[in-house]
C-alpha positions as CSV (number, residue, x, y, z in Angstrom):
1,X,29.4,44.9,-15.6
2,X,29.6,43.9,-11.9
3,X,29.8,46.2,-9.1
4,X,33.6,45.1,-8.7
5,X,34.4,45.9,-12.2
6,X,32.2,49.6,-12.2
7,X,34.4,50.1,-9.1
8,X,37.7,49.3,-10.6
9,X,36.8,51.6,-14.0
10,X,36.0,54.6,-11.4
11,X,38.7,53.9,-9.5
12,X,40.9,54.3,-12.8
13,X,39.5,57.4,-13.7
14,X,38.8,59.4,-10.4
15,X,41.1,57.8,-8.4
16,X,43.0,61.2,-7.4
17,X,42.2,63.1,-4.0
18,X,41.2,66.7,-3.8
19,X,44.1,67.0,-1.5
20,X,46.7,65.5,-4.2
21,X,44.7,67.6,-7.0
22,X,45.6,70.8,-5.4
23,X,49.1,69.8,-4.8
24,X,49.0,68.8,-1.3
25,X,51.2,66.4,0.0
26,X,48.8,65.0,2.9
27,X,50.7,64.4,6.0
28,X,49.8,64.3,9.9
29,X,51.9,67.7,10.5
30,X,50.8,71.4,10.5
31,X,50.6,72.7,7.6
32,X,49.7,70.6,4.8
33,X,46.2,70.1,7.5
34,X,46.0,73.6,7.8
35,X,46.2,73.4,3.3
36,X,43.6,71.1,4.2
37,X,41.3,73.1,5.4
38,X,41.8,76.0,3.3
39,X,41.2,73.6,0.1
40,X,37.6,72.5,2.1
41,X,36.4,75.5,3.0
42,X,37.3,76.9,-1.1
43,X,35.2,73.0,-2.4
44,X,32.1,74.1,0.3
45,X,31.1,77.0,-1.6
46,X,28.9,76.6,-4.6
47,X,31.3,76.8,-7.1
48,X,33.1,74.2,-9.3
49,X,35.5,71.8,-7.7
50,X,38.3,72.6,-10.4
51,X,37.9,76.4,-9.6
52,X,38.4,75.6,-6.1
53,X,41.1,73.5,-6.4
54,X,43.0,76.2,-9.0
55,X,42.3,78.5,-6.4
56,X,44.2,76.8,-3.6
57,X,46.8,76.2,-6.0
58,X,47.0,79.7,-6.7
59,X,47.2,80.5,-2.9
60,X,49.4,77.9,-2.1
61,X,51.6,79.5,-5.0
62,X,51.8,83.2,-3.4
63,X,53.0,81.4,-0.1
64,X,49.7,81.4,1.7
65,X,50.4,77.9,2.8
66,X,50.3,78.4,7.2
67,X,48.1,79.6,9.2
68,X,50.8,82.7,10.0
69,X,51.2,84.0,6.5
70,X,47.5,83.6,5.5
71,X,46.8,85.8,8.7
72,X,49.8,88.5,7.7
73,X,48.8,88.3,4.1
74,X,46.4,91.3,3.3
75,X,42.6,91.2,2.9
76,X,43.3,92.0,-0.6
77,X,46.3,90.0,-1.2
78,X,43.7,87.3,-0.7
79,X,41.3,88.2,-3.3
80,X,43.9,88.6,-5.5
81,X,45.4,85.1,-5.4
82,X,41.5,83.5,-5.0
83,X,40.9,85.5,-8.4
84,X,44.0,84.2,-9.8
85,X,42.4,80.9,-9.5
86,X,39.1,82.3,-11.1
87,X,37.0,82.2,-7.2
88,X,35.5,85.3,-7.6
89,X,32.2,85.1,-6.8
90,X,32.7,84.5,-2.9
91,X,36.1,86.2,-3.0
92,X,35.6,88.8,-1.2
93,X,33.7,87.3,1.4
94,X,35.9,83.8,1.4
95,X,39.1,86.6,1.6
96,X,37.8,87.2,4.8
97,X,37.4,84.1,6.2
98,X,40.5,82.8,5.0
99,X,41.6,85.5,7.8
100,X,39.6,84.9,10.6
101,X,40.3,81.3,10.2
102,X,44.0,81.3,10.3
103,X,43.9,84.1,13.5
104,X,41.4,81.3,14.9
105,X,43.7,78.3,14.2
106,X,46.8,80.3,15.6
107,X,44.6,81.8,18.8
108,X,43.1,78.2,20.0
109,X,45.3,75.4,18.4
110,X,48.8,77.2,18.2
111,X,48.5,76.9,14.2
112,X,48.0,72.9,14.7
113,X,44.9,70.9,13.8
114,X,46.8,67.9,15.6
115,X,45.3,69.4,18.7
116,X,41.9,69.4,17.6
117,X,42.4,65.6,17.0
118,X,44.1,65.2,20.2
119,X,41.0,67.1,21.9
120,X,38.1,65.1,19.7
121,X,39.9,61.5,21.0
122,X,38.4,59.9,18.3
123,X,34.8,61.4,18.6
124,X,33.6,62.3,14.9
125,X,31.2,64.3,16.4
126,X,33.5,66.9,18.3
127,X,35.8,66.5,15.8
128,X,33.1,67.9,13.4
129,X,31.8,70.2,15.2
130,X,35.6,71.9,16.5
131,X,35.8,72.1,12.6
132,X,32.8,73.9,11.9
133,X,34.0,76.7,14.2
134,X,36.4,77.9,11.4
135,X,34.8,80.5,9.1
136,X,33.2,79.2,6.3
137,X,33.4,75.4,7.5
138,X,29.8,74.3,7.4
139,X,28.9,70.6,7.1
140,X,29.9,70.2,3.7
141,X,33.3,71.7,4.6
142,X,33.6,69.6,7.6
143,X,32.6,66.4,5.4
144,X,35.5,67.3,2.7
145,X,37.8,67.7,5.2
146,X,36.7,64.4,7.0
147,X,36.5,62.6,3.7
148,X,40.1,63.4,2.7
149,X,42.3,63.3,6.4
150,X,41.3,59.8,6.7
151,X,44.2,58.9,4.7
152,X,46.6,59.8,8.1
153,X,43.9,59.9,10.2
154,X,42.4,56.4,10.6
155,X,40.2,57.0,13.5
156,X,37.8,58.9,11.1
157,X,38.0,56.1,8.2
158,X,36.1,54.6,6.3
159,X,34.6,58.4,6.2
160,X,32.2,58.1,3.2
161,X,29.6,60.9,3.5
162,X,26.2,61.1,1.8
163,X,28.0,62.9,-1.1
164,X,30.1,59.9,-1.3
165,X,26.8,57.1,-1.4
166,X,25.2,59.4,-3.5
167,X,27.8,58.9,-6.2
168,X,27.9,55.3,-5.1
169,X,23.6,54.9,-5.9
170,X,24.5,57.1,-9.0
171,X,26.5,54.2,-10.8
172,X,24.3,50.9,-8.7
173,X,27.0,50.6,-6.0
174,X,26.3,49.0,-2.3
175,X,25.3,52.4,-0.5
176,X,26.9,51.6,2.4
177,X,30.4,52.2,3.9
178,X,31.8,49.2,4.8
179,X,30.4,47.6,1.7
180,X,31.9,50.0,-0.4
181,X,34.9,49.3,1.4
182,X,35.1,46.1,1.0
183,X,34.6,46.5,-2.7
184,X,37.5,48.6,-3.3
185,X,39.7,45.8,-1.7
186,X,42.5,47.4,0.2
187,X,42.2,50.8,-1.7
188,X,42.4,54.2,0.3
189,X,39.5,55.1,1.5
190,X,40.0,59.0,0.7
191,X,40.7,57.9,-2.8
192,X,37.5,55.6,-2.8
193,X,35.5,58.8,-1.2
194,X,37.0,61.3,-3.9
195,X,36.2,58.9,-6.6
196,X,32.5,58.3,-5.6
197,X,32.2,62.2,-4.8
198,X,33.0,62.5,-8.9
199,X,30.8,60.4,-10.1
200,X,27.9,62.1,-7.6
201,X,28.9,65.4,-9.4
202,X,29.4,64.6,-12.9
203,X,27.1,65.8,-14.9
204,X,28.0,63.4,-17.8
């Protein structure tokens, strides 16, 4: 099988964001970034991607979808919605910083991550590093993040971390960006980078 054909079957069978997984409908306004974040922070931990993604779901479905209600909602109104997803190892802790997050988000961007873009202008590395100053938003969150907005935010594409070429090595793919790009002719980058991240953590 050639490396445009391997692509083309992974495509077919992973070819679904995180973002679309959980239900978000990516867009360059407020709050489906600010679901964005929430959805990277629950994917950093170690704990299963589907129990992360059931978990912002289950948020998402008790109305915890802005920074405003996440901040009004109750420490343990929190845990309660990130159990209903099954999160409960971290949920106490990840309850918490769902918080302090949102009050951060609201206290230095007004509630808008389109001002964090605005303030990187284009710099991954300030926009990375503005992201990590959420709770909870390590490097891997700030990856997952990266790897998914580039679908409305092109400066940051083709955003293929080394999650991403690790999946790519996994199945004998060019382990390069632009390569991989290339390959995937005219497909979405975030749906090339959630693909490859699949096969990177597939156990099968």
């Amino acid at each position: 099988m050639s490396s445009g054909q391997k692509l083309d079957a992974l495509l077919e069978r992973h070819g679904t964001t995180y973002a679309a997984e959980a239900g978000i409908r990516l867009r360059d306004t407020p709050q489906p970034l600010y679901q964005l974040l929430v959805l990277s922070l629950l994917l950093s931990a170690r704990i299963r991607a589907d129990i992360a993604v059931a978990s912002a779901r289950a948020l998402f479905s008790h109305r915890l979808r802005t920074p405003r209600r996440m901040a009004d909602a109750t420490w343990q109104e929190r845990v309660d919605a990130l159990g209903e997803g099954g999160y409960r190892r971290y949920d106490e802790r990840t309850a918490t910083q769902l918080g302090d997050g949102a009050l951060l988000l609201l206290d230095t961007y007004r509630g808008d991550l389109r001002r964090l873009r605005r303030e990187a202008d284009g710099e991954m590395d300030t926009l990375r590093a503005g992201l990590r100053r959420f709770p909870g938003i390590g490097p891997a969150g700030a990856d997952i993040f990266l790897r998914e907005v580039q679908t409305v935010w092109p400066e940051a594409s083709p955003y293929l971390d080394a999650k991403a070429l690790q999946g790519a090595e996994r199945l004998g793919l060019p382990a390069t960006p632009d390569k991989l790009v290339r390959l995937a002719k005219g497909e979405d980058p975030a749906v090339l980078a959630a693909a490859l991240v699949r096969s990177a953590l597939d156990k099968g």
